[in-house]
N, C-alpha and C positions, 0 to 999 in steps of 0.2 A: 504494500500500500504506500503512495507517495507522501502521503502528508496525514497521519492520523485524529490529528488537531483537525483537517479540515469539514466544516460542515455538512458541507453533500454529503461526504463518505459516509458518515455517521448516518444522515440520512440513509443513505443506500443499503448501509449495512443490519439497522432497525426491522427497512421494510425486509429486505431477504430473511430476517429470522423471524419474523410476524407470519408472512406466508408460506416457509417452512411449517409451522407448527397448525396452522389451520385445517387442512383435511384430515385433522385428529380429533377436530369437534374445537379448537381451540382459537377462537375468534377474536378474544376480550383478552391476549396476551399484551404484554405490557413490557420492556426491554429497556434498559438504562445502560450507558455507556463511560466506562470513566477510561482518560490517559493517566497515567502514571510512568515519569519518566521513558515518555516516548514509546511507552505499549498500552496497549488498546487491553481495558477487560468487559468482557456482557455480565451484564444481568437478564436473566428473562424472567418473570413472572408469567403465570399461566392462567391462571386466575380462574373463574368457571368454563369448562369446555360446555359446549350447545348440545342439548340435548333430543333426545325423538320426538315429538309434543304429539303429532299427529303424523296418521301413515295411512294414505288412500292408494289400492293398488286394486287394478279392473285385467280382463281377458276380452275383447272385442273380438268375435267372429268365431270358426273353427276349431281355431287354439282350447277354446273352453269342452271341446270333447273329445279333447288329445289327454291320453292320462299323462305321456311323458311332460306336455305343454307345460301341462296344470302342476306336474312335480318340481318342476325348474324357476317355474314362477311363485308357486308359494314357497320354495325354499331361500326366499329375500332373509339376507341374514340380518337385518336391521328389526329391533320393534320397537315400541312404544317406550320409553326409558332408556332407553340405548344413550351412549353415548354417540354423536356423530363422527363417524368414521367414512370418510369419504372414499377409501379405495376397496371397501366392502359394495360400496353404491355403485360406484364404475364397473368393479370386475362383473356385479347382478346382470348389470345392463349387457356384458358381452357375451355370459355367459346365455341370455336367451337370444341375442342376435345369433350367436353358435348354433346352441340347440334348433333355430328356427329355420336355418339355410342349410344344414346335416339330414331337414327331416320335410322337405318339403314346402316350406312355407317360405316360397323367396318372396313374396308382397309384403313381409313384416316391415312396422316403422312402429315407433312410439306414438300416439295421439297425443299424449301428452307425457312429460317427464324433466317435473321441476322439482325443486331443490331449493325451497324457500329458508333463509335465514334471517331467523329475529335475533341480533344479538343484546338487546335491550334485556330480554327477556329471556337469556340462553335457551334458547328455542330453535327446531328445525321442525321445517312441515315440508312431509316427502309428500307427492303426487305423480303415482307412475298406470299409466293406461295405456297395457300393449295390443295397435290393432295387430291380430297374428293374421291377418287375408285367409286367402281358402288356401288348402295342402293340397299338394301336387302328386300326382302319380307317375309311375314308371312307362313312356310310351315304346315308340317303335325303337329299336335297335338298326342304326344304320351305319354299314360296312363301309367305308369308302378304298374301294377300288383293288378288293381283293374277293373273289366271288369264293376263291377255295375254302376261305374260312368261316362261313354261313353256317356248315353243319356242328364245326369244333366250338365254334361260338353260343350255339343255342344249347347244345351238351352241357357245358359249364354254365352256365349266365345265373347267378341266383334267386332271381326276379322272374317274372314276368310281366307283360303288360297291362295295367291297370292296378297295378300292385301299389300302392303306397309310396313314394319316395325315400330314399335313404342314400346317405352318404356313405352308411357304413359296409351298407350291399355293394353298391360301384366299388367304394375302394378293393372288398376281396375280388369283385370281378376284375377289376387291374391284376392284380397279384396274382390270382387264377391261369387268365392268359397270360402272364409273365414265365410263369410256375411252368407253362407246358413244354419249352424247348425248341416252339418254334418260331418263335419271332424277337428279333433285335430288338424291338421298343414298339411298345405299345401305352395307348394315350386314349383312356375310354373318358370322356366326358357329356355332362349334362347341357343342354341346348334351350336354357331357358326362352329365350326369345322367341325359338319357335316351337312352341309348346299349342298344342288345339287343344282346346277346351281344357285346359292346365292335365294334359299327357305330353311330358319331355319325351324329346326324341333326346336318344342317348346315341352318341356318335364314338363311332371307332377309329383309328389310326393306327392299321398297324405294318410294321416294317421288317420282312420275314429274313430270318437269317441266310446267309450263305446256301446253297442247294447242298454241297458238302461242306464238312468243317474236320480240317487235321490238330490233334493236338498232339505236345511231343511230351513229355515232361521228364523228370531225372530226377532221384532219391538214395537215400543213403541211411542205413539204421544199420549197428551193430549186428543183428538177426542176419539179416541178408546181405551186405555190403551195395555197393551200390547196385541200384536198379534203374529200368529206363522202362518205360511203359508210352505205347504210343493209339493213338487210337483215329479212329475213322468214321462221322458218321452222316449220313442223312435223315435229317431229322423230319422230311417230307417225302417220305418215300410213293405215298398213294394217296387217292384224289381221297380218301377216309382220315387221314394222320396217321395211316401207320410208319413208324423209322424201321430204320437198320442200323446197324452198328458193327463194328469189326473190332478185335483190341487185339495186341501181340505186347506181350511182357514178355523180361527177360534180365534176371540176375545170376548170380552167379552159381547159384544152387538150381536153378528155377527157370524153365522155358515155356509160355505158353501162347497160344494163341484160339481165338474167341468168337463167334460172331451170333448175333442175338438181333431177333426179327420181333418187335415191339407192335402189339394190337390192342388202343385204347378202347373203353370200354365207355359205359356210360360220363363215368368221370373221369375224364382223362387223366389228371394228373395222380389220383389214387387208386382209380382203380381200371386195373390193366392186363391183360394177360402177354406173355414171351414165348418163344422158342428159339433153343440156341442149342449152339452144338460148338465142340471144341476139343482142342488136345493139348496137355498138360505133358512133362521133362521132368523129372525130379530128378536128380543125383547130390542125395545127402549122405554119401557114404562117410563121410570123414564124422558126423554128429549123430544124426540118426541111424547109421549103417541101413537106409533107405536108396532104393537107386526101381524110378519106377515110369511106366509112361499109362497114359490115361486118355483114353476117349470115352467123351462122354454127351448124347443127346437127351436134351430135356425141356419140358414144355410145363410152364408157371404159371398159377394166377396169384396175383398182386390185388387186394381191398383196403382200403382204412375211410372211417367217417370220418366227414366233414371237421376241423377243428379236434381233431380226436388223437391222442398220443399212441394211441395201438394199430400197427400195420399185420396183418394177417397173410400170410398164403397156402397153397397148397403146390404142389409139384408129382411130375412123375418124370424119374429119372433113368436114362439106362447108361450102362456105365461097363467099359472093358478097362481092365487094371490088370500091365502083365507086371509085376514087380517082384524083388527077389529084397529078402527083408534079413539082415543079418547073415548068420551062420545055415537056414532055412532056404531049398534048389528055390529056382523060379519058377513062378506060377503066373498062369494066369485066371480071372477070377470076371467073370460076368454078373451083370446086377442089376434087376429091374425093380425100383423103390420107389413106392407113392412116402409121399413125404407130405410135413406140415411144420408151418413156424407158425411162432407169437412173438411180436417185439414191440418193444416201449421203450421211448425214447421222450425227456422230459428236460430243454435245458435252454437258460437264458441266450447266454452269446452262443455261435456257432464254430466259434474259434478259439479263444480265450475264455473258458469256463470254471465260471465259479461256485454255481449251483448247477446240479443235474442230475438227472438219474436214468440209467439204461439197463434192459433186461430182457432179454433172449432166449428162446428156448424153443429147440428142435428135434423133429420125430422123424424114421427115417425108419421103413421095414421091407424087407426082402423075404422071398420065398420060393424054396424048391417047386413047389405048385405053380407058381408063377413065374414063370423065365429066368430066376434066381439059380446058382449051381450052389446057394447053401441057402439057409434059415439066418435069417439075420433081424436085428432091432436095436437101433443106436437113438439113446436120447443124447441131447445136454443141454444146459442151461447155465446161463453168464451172467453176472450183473454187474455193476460199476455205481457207487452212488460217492459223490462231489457234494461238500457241503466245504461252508466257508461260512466265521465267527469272527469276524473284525477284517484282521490280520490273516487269522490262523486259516489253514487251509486242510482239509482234510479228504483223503481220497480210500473208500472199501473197493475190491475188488473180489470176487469168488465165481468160479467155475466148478461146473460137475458134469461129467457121463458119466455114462455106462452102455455097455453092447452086451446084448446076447443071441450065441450061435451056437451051431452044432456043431458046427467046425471052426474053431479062432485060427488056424492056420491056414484057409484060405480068403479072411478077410483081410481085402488090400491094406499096406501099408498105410495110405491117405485116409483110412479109417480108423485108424488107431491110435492111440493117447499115448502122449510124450508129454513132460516138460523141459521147463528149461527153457531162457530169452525174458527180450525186454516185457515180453504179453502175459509170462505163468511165473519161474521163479530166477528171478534173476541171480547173478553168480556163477551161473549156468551156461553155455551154448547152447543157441536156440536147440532144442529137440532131443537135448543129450542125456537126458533122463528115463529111462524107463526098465522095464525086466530083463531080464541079460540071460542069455546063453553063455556057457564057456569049452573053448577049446583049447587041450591041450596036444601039442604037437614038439616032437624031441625037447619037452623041457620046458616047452615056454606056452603060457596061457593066454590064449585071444579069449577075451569078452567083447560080443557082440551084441545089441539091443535087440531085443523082441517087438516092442510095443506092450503096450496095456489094453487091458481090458476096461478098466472104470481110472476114472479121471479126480482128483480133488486138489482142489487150489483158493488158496484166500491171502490176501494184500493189504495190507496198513500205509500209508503214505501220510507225512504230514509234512507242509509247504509256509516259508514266512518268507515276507519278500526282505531283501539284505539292501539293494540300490537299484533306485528306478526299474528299468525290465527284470531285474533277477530277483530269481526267489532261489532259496536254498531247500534242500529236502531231507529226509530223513524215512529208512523206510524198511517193513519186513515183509519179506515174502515167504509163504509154506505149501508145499504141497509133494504131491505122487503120482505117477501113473505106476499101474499096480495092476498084475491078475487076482491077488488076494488079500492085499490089503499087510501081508507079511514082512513085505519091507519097510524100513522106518521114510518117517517124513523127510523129505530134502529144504533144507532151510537157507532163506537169502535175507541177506541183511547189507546197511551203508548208508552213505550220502549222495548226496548227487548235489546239480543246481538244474534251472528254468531260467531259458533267454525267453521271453514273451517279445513273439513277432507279430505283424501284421498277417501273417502267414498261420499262425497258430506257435505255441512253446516248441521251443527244442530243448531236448532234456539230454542231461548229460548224470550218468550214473557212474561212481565208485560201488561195485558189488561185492561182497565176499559170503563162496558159499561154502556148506557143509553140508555132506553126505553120506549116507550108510555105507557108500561106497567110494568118495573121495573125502577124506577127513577136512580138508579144502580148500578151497579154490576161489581165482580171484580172475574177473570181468570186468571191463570196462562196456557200456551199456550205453549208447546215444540214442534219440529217435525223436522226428518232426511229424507233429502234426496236432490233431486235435481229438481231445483222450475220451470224448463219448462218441 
């Protein structure tokens, strides 16, 4: 300030804290200014704030046979005795201009809406009278300049014509057709202006992707070392929406390649049915003593309701696996399996998560009667539940099968339970756990892995963040695969840290394990991505 001595200023400075304090009900405040040696000090007095005296509030039109109307409008936070508080009055006002343009009623305006102040009398007298005009319905849906998407569009659309208006229906129908895969940007808006007899035409814009689209990508986790996974699709394959897709993966344990014929259904983006076929490389000789190839055709249906965290399917699968599993010749093993899952998926961000809960569980059965060359029945079920206490982060994990056969020696490899890896118990190589065979030959004993029979696994993780992106961790991991449950638990324990990307965490683990069979051992453990 140039001159605190100077009059204006003091003026200026008065009225700025007079009108500060007024939308608090405080009208009649009073402010005194003194210098002393060249600094300025306030006094303010506040004196009586205005109070409610009288409160007139009316519904003109429509509005008054709309319950939501009626619930937004008598929820005026102001009453009779109140103190005046002026940004309780403002926010009322936007929040029925909201309510009013979200639900149909674009002709709303105030008839009246005063804000009388007697400050004589610390006194305020409201007067608010909203005309809400007539509400509007949902009319024709107009495509502009894309005929193929007529039938995909009436599929989803969650309205109908003559339906009531709502903002919050269009919105899911954006997200809907956004959700489906085939269009770069889409723009559904309402058409007030040309509305007959108040039915909005709701206008489409949409801008369909690529006819094909290549994607390459590249990864890297402890378990597999680096991976490259590449894929291929058309996501308009037929004048209905059905895709194609092609995918070829390929690590260093691991080769496969994929192609999957996509048939939506009434709801496209939930509920769908597939057919795909493909062939699978394993050579895990060095951790699982697994070395195996797999073709397998199989045809899916895909459900989940609207808004609803449970996706459902069924499947029927056939499946040739020649593989040679340990110390055990090669085989090969044919398998015709009606299958079914349940999953539930439950969680804030999509990337970075800090609440969530996921849980999985699958049924799988085979039969000599039925195309099968054994008796087969594999369940299992997974869960992962994320919860987070301030700071504190906390993550459960636990997995369970079981199979049962008449014969466990001609059940493929790729059906059978291992641990061990960043997924079960860490300390471990991925898959390096499980029932062992041994040989001995001039002296010297080879132990070779079986596989299991039934599966059990549970995870403790607890996460605190140390500086900006990193959080540190701390964590145990237990479990087996086991034909009979005889051998002792394998146990993983350590630290680690969390770099939080834009990308999802990349985790970096110190693991040290213990085993019935290796007293133990020590893993380093990395992996990107996002852990529900």
């Amino acid at each position: 300030m140039e001159n605190v001595n100077d009059a204006f200023w003091q003026r200026q400075i008065q009225d700025a804290i007079n009108k500060a304090v007024q939308p608090y009900g405080y009208y009649n405040s009073e402010s005194a200014l003194y210098v002393v040696n060249n600094k300025l000090s306030v006094t303010v007095t506040l004196n009586s704030p205005l109070v409610v005296t009288n409160l007139t509030r009316e519904i003109i039109g429509e509005g008054r046979e709309d319950k939501g109307f009626r619930d937004v409008f008598n929820n005026f936070p102001l009453k009779v005795g109140d103190v005046l508080y002026q940004p309780k009055y403002e926010d009322f006002k936007s929040a029925m201009f909201s309510y009013a343009l979200t639900h149909g009623f674009f002709d709303f305006a105030w008839q009246a809406s005063r804000l009388d102040l007697v400050r004589e009398e610390q006194a305020a007298n409201i007067l608010l009278i909203a005309q809400s005009g007539p509400q509007y319905y949902f009319g024709d849906v107009v495509i502009k300049g894309d005929a193929r998407s007529v039938a995909i569009v009436e599929r989803i659309k969650p309205f109908k014509k003559g339906d009531k208006y709502s903002a919050e229906k269009l919105t899911s129908f954006n997200r809907r057709l956004n959700q489906t895969g085939y269009y770069q940007r889409v723009i559904a808006r309402p058409v007030v202006q040309k509305a007959i007899d108040r039915h909005v035409p709701i206008e489409i814009t949409l801008t369909h992707k690529p006819k094909d689209l290549f994607n390459v990508g590249i990864g890297a986790s402890s378990d597999e070392g680096l991976r490259i996974p590449l894929q291929w699709q058309r996501p308009w394959a037929t004048r209905r929406g059905h895709s194609i897709s092609a995918d070829l993966y390929a690590s260093q344990r691991e080769q496969s390649i994929s192609s999957n014929y996509r048939i939506p259904m009434q709801n496209v983006n939930d509920d769908y049915a597939s057919i795909g076929i493909g062939y699978k490389f394993l050579d895990d000789t060095e951790n699982s003593n697994t070395k195996s190839d797999t073709l397998s055709v199989s045809a899916r249906r895909f459900w989940r309701e609207e808004a609803s965290n449970w996706q459902k399917s069924v499947s029927l699968t056939f499946e040739r696996e020649n593989f040679t599993q340990g110390l055990q010749p090669a085989q090969t093993t044919d398998l015709l399996m009606p299958g079914a899952s349940l999953t539930y998926i439950d969680r804030g961000e999509t990337i970075n998560i800090n609440q969530g809960l996921y849980f999985s569980t699958s049924l799988q059965v085979g039969s000599e009667a039925l195309l099968s060359d054994i008796d087969l029945l594999k369940a299992t079920a997974r869960t992962t539940w994320i919860h987070s206490l301030g700071k504190h982060r906390f993550k459960l994990r636990g997995e369970a099968g079981a199979i049962s056969t008449n014969n466990f020696d001609r059940v493929p490899s790729t059906m059978r339970f291992f641990v061990g890896g960043d997924q079960t118990v860490r300390g471990f190589a991925l898959n390096s756990i499980s029932p062992f065979e041994e040989q001995t030959i001039d002296g010297n004993t080879t132990r070779t892995l079986s596989g299991g029979q039934y599966l059990a696994v549970a995870s403790i993780e607890y996460t605190y963040p140390i500086y900006e992106n990193w959080r540190v961790a701390l964590f145990f991991d237990a479990g087996t695969a086991t034909n009979n449950f005889d051998e002792g638990i394998s146990r993983g324990t350590g630290f680690g840290f969390h770099w939080i990307t834009p990308v999802g965490p990349v985790r970096f683990y110190f693991a040290f394990g213990k085993s019935n069979v290796d007293d133990s051992s020590f893993r380093f453990h990395f992996a990107l991505g996002p852990e529900l």
